[in-house]
N, C-alpha and C positions, 0 to 999 in steps of 0.2 A: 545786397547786404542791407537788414534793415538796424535802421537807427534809432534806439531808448530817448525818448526825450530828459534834455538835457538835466539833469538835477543837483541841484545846489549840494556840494560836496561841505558837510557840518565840520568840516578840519578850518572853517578863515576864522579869522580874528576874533567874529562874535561867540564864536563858540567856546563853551565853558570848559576850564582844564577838568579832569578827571581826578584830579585830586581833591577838586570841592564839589564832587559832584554825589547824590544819593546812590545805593546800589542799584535804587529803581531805574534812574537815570544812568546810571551806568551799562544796563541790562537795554533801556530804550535805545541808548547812544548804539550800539553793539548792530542790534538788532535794524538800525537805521542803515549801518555801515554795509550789511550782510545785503541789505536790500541793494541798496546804490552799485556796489562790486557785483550783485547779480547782473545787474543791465549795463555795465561800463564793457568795453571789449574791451579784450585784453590785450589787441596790441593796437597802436597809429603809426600812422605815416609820418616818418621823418627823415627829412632830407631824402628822399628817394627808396627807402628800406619802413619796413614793419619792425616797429619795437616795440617793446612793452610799454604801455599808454601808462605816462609818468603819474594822471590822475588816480591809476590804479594803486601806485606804487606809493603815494601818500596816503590812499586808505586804507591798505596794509599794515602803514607802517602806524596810525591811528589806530585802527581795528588791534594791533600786538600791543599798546599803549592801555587800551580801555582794557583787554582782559587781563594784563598785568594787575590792573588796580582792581580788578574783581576779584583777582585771587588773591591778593594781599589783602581786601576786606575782606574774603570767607577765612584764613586763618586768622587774622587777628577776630572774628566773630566767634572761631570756634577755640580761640585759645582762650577768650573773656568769658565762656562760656563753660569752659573746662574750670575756671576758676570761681565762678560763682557757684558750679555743682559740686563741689569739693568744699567751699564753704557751706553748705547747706548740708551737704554729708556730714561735716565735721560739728554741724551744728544739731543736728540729730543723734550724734554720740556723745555730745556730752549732754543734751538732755536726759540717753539715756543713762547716763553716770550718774545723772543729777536723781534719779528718778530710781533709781537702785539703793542708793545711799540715803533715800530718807527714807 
């Protein structure tokens, strides 16, 4: 069996919550998580039996954490987005009203 050297799991203390955090950094945090769960095995040795490796199961449950807050920033981006284009639409029709009328 070979063994991934060991790599510092970004879920301790020092790590930034995902609610202050950029979507780039949010998109990096992800992409860091994706790597770490590639080389972690999926199960350990405990008390005598293979179980699901609890390191795994923290970054699961991190990794379902950071894409929650990705998705909630791509709609709140595409709802402030929907509402500046609909300002902007509205604002081209009344220029055109403006622009009939005189």
């Amino acid at each position: 069996m070979s063994h991934a050297p060991h790599l510092q799991a970004s879920t301790g203390e020092t790590a930034q919550h995902p609610s202050r955090m950029s979507i780039r950094e949010l998109i990096t945090e992800l992409s860091a998580i994706e790597d770490r769960l590639r080389h972690l095995p999926t199960f350990a040795p405990f008390g005598g039996r293979l179980v699901v490796n609890p390191e795994r199961r923290l970054l699961l449950r991190h990794q379902r954490l950071v894409i929650a807050h990705l998705r909630r920033r791509g709609a709140r981006l595409r709802t402030s987005m929907a509402g500046h284009q609909e300002k902007q639409s509205q604002g081209r029709a009344d220029q055109g009203t403006t622009a009939r009328n005189s």
